[in-house]
C-alpha positions, 0 to 999 in steps of 0.5 A, a space after each residue: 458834576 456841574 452845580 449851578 447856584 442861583 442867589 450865590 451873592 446873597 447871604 445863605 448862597 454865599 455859604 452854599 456855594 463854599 460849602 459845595 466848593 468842598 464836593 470832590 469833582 464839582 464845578 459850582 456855577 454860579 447864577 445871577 444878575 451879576 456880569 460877573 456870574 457864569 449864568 446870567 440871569 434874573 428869576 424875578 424878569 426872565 421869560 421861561 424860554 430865555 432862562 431855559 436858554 441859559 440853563 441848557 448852556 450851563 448843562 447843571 446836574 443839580 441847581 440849587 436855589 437860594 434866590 430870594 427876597 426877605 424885604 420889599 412891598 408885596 410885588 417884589 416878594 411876589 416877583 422873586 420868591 413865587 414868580 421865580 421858583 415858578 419860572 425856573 421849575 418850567 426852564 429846568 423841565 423843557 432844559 434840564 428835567 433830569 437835574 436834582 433841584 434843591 430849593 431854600 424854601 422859609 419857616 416863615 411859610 408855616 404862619 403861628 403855632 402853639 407854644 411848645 409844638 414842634 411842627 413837622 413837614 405836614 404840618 398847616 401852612 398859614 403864612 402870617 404874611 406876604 413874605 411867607 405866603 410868596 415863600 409858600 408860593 415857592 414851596 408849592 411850584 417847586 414840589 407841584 414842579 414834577 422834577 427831582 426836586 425837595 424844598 429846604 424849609 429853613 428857620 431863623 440862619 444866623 451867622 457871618 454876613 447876615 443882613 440887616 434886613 434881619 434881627 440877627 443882622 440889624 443888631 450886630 450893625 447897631 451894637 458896631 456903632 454903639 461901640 463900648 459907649 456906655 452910655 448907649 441905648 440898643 432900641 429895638 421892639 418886642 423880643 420875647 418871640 421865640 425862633 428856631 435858630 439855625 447857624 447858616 453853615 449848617 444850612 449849607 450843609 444841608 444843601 450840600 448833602 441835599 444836592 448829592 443824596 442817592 434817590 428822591 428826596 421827600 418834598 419837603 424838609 425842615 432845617 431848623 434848630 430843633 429848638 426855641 430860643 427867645 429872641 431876648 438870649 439871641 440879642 444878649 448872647 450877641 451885646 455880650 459877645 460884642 462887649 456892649 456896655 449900654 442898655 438894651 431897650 424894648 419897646 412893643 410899639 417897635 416890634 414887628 407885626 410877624 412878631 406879634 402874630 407868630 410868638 412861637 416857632 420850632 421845627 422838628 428837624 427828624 425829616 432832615 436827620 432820617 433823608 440827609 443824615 443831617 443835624 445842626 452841629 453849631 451852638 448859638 453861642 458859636 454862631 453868634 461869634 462868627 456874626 460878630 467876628 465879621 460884623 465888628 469894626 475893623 473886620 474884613 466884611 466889615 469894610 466890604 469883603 465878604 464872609 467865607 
């Protein structure tokens, strides 16, 4: 079986590819700007007839997606997260209509909801933002696309190498630098949102066994927690973890405007369980301790070797 990888150098790609390096009899290519990819290729640039090239070269019997941009102005976002899903769903249906496509589709697409709700696949989409809005943009080439093909929508990953273009990410580079200085201050914004956490093994799992399901997929699948946190547990679970003898310190004037406008975010994850026989198997305490064990000073992805 030939599994090509878009985005495999990025944080959830790098945990898809060595999940589907496990699949007995599988060749994972992996696709990207990179010279060192199998497949080069660029979503956000390519036209439709030059990626369509390169897939037909590839021949893959399943694609997953995990391309995406979670930080930038409204063009970039747009470029790679509409343009992109939407370019290579034309590709695969001139090249390669038979493959199963697995996308990695945002929460983040579903905009507020109210306390306590657990929102389902059919749920309103009101993305609070751009970066939702081009992540739904994505979502609707995909299941619009008539391929073989389910968007994993997932909630808040965290785990070894997030970036620190996340919260997850940004803290553990702060509390690295703070050290055990007492005397230091975690500065950060407003943290009594709550988010649906989800350890970034378990979504690679779930691509995983999304790319070898018997028959179609339903469009679209939550791959969430199951449960609210406040972002507040997250942020101290990981200053306790990290030894942290400072003081955290919120401030709304720093939060963000997702923050504000999203307070509340779980997904029912019962679609997931019924299609993929999936369910999170890690605690957040133990994906708080595979962030910090690789984002500590000394650790190798620390000084630049990446995760695994």
């Amino acid at each position: 079986m030939h599994i090509l990888v878009l985005g495999a150098t990025g944080y959830l790609g790098g945990h898809v590819v060595e999940h589907l390096r496990t699949l007995p009899g599988a060749r994972v290519l992996v696709a990207g700007r990179s010279a060192a990819a199998d497949v080069t290729v660029d979503l956000a640039a390519d036209r439709p007839q030059d990626l369509a090239a390169a897939l037909a070269e590839a021949a893959p019997d399943a694609v997953v997606n995990c391309a995406g941009a979670t930080g930038g102005d409204a063009v970039t976002l747009a470029e790679v997260n509409a343009r992109g899903p939407a370019v290579l769903c034309a590709a695969l249906r001139a090249t390669a209509p038979g493959a199963r496509l697995v996308h990695l589709g945002s929460a983040a697409e579903y905009g507020p909801t109210g306390p306590g709700e657990r929102v389902t696949e059919s749920a309103a989409t009101r993305p609070a933002g751009p970066y939702g809005a081009t992540k739904l943009a994505g979502t609707v080439a995909v299941t619009a696309s008539g391929l073989d093909a389910v968007v994993l929508r997932v909630g808040n990953p965290v785990g070894a190498g997030a970036p620190s273009t996340g919260l997850p990410g940004r803290v553990a580079r702060l509390l690295a630098e703070a050290g055990s200085d007492p005397e230091a201050e975690l500065r950060l914004g407003d943290l009594s949102a709550h988010r649906d956490f989800v350890d970034v093994r378990d979504v690679a799992r779930a691509a995983r066994l999304a790319v070898t399901a018997a028959g179609p997929l339903p469009p679209v699948l939550n791959i969430g927690g199951g449960r609210a946190r406040p972002v507040r547990d997250l942020v101290r679970t990981l200053a306790d973890t990290a030894g942290f003898r400072g003081r955290i310190v919120e401030s709304e004037a720093g939060g963000s405007t997702r923050t504000a406008q999203v307070s509340w975010q779980c997904s029912d994850i019962t679609a997931a369980r019924d299609a993929l026989d999936w369910s999170p198997v890690h605690t957040l305490d133990a994906s708080v301790a595979a962030l910090w064990a690789a984002a500590r000073p000394g650790s190798r992805t620390a000084e630049g070797v990446p995760a695994r």
